[in-house]
N, C-alpha and C positions, 0 to 999 in steps of 0.2 A: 778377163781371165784371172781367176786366183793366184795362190804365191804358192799352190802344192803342190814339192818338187818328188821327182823318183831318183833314191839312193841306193846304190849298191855297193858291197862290203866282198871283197872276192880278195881269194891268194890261198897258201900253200899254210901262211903263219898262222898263227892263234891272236885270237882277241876281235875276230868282226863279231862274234854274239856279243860281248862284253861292250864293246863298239856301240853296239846297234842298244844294248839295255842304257847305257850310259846317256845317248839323246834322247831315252822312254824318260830318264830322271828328269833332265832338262824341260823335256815337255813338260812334264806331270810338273814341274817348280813352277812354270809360267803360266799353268793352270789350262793346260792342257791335257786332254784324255787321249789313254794309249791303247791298244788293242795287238797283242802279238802271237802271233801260231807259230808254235812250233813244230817244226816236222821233222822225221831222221835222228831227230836227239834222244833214242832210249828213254830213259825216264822223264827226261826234260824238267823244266821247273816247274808244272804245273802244281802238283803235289806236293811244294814246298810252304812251311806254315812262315815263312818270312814271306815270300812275293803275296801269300793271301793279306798279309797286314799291309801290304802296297795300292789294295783295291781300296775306294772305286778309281783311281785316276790310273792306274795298271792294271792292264787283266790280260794272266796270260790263258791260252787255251794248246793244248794236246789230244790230239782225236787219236792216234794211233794207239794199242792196244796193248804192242809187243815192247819188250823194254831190250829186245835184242838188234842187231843191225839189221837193218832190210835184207844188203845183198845175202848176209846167210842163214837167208829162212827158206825154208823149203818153198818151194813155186805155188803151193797152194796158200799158203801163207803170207805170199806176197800176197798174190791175188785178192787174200781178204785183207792186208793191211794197207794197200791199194785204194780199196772202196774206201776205207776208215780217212785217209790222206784225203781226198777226193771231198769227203767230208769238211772237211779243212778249210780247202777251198773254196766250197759252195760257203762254208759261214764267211770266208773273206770276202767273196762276193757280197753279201747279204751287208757285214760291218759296212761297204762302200756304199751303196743302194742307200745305208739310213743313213750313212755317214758319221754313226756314231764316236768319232773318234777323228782327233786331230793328225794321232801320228799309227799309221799300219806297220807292225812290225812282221815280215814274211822269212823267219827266220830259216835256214837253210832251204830254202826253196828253190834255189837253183840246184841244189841236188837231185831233186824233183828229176831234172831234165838228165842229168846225170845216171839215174837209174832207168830212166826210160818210162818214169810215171805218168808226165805229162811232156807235153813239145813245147816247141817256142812257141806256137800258133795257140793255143791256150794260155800260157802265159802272157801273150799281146792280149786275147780277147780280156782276161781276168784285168791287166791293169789299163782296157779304154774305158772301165767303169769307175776310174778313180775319181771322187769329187776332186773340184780345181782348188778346194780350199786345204787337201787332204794330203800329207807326207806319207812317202811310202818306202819303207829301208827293206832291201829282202839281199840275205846273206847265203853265202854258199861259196864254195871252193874252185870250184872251173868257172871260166867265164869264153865266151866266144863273141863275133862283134854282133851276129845275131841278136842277141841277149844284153850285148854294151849299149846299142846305138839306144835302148829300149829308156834308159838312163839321163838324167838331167846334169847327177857324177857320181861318177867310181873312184872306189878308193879301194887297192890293192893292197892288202897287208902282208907285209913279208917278215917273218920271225930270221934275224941276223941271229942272235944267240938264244940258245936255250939251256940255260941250267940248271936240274932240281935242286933247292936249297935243301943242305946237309941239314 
């Protein structure tokens, strides 16, 4: 069996994407390639002309459409940002199958489960296709044991202070 473990990044504080981009660098130093979706992030980083100078050894990808929050779009508009998400997924699926990629980044996707996108039982199915050689970090803010036991480790981030610099 390979050495690729499953990481999750959960809690209330800030800093598990930042978390989760900071092992993309590590990867990509040791000459590894990275692969990361993001979902629920509004604009996200795809669109940024700094992460395009980070490819080929980063490549992020954003299927969602809306640059507004899920919960307040109207329900038909879930609906279609739903299928767009769903998208997301089927490419995660597909990065695992070629295994393109050392380290999977599934950026807030337990939020996923949070808005009621997908369940835990998809989420099991999406990571028993994970190569054994393949890391897989996926971030989000609730955690349940449903969802821990899924995990190799968790790491709980909790924000003690926060203050905007004057």
């Amino acid at each position: 069996m390979g050495n690729g473990r499953i990481h999750i990044y959960t809690g209330e504080g800030h800093g598990k994407s930042p978390a989760a981009l900071g092992r993309a660098v590590q990867t990509a130093c040791n000459g590894g390639y990275v692969v990361i979706i993001q979902f629920l992030k509004g604009r996200g980083l795809a669109e940024s002309e700094f992460v395009k100078r980070l490819e080929p050894e980063i490549k992020i990808f954003r299927f969602e459409k809306s640059t507004e929050d899920f919960a307040s779009l109207p329900q038909e508009r879930q609906a279609e940002e739903g299928q767009n998400i769903r998208n997301g997924l089927n490419f995660a699926k597909k990065v695992m199958n070629t295994g393109e990629c050392s380290l999977l980044i599934l950026d807030e996707v337990l939020g996923l489960l949070d808005n009621g996108i997908i369940s835990v039982e998809e989420l099991k199915a999406l990571l028993r296709l994970k190569p054994d050689d393949m890391d897989i970090i996926m971030t989000g803010i609730s955690m349940n044991d449903e969802v821990c036991v899924l995990a190799d480790e968790v790491t709980k981030v909790e924000t003690v202070r926060f203050k905007i610099w004057e």
